[in-house]
C-alpha positions in Angstrom: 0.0 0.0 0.0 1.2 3.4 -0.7 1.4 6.7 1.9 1.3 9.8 0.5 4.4 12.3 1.6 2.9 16.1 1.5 5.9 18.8 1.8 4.6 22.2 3.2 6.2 24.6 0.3 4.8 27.9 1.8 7.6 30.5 0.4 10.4 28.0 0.6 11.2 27.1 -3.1 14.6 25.3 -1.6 12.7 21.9 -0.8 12.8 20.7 -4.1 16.3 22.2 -4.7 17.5 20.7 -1.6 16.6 17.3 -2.2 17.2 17.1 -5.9 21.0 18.2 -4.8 20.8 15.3 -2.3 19.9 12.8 -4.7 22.2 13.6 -7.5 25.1 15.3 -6.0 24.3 18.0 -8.3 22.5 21.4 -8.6 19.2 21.0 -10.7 19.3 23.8 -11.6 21.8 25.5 -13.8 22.2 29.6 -14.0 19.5 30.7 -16.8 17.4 32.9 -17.2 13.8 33.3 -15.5 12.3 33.3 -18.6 13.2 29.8 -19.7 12.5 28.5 -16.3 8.7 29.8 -16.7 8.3 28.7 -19.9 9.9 25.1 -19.0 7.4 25.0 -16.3 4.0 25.3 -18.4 3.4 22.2 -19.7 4.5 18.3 -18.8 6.0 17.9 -22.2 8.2 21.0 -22.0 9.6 20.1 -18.3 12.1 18.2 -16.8 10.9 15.3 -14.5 13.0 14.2 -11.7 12.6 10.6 -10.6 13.9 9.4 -7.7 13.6 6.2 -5.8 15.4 5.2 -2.8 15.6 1.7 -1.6 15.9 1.1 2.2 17.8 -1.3 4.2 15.9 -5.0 4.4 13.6 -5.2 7.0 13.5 -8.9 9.1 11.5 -10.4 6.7 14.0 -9.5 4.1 11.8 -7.3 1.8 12.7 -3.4 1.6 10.6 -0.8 1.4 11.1 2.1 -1.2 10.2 5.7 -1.5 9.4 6.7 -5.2 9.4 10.5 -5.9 8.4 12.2 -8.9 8.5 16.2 -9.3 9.8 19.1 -11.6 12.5 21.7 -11.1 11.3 24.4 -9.1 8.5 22.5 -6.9 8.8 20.5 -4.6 7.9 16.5 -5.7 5.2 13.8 -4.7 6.5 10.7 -3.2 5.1 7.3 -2.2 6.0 4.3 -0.1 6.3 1.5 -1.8 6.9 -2.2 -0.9 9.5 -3.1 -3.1 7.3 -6.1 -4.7 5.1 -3.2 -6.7 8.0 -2.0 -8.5 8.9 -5.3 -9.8 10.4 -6.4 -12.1 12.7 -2.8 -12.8 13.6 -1.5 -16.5 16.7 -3.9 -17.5 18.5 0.1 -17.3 18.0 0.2 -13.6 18.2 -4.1 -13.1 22.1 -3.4 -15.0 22.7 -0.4 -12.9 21.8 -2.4 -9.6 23.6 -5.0 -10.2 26.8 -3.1 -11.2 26.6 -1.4 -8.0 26.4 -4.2 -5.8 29.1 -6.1 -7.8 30.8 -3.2 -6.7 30.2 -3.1 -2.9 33.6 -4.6 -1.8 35.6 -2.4 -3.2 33.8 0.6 -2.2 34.0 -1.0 1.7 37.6 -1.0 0.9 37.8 2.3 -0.2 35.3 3.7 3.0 38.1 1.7 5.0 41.3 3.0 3.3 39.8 6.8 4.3 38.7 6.4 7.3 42.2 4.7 8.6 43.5 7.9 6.8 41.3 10.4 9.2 41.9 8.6 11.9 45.6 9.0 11.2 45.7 12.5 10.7 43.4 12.7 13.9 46.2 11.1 15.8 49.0 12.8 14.0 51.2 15.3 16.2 51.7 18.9 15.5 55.2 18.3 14.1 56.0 21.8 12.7 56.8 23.2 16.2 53.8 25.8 16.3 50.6 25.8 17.4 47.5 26.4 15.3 46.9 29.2 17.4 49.7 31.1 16.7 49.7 30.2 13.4 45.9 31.8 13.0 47.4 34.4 14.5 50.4 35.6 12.6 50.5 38.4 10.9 51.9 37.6 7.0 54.8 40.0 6.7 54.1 42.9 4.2 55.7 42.5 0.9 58.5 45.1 -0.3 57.6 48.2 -1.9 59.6 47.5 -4.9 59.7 51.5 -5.7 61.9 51.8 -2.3 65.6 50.4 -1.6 65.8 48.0 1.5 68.0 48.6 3.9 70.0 45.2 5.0 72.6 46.8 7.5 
C-alpha cells in the first residue's frame, strides 16, 4: 500500500532544490534565465521530470521498502511508499545499474576503509611543525616590499 508524503512549500522554493541536490550530487538547476525557467514549467512535455527512488535497508522479513518521488524543477515533488514487490520487475537500465553497484560493494568497503584509517591517522598525528594552530591563526603575514623603495639590510 502506498502513503502519500505532503511537503509544506509555503515560500520555501529550496525543498525541491535541496533534495534534488541530495539525490544527485548535483545542482538542478543550472544559471538561466527566469524566462526559460517559466516557460519550461507550463506544460508536462516541456519540463524536466525528476525521478527518484530510494531503496531502504531489508527489514527482518527480508523485503525493503522504497520511497518513489516524482517532481519538476522548481516544486517540490510527490513521493510514495512502496513495498518493493510493486516495483517489480525494474527496467533492465535500472536491473544493469543495480547490479553493477552491488558487484561493486567490496571495493567501495575497501575504499570507505582506506579513508577512514587515513582520518583517523591525521586525527592522531602530532603537531610536528613546532607551532601551534593558534599562533599560526594568528600571525601576521609579513608585508611585501615596496619594490619603488631600496631596502635597507645593515
Amino acid at each position: 500500500m502506498a502513503e502519500n508524503f505532503e511537503i509544506d512549500d509555503e515560500g520555501d522554493e529550496d525543498i525541491a532544490t535541496d533534495i534534488e541536490t541530495l539525490a544527485t550530487g548535483s545542482d538542478p538547476e543550472p544559471e538561466r534565465g527566469k524566462e526559460s525557467v517559466d516557460e519550461e514549467l507550463l506544460s508536462y512535455s516541456s519540463s524536466s521530470i525528476i525521478i527518484n527512488i530510494t531503496l531502504l535497508p531489508e527489514e527482518a522479513a527480508g523485503e525493503r521498502k522504497v520511497i518513489l518521488s516524482a517532481g519538476n524543477i522548481g516544486d517540490p515533488p510527490i513521493s510514495r511508499l512502496l513495498e518493493e514487490k510493486d516495483l517489480l520487475p525494474l527496467a533492465p537500465a535500472i536491473t544493469d545499474l543495480l547490479n553493477e553497484l552491488k558487484a561493486d560493494f567490496p571495493n567501495r568497503q575497501t575504499h570507505r576503509k582506506v579513508r577512514a584509517a587515513k582520518q583517523q591517522r591525521n586525527r592522531e598525528r602530532p603537531n610536528t611543525t613546532g607551532t601551534s594552530d593558534a599562533f599560526l591563526a594568528t600571525d601576521k603575514v609579513p608585508e611585501k616590499p615596496n619594490p619603488g623603495k631600496q631596502l635597507t639590510l645593515w
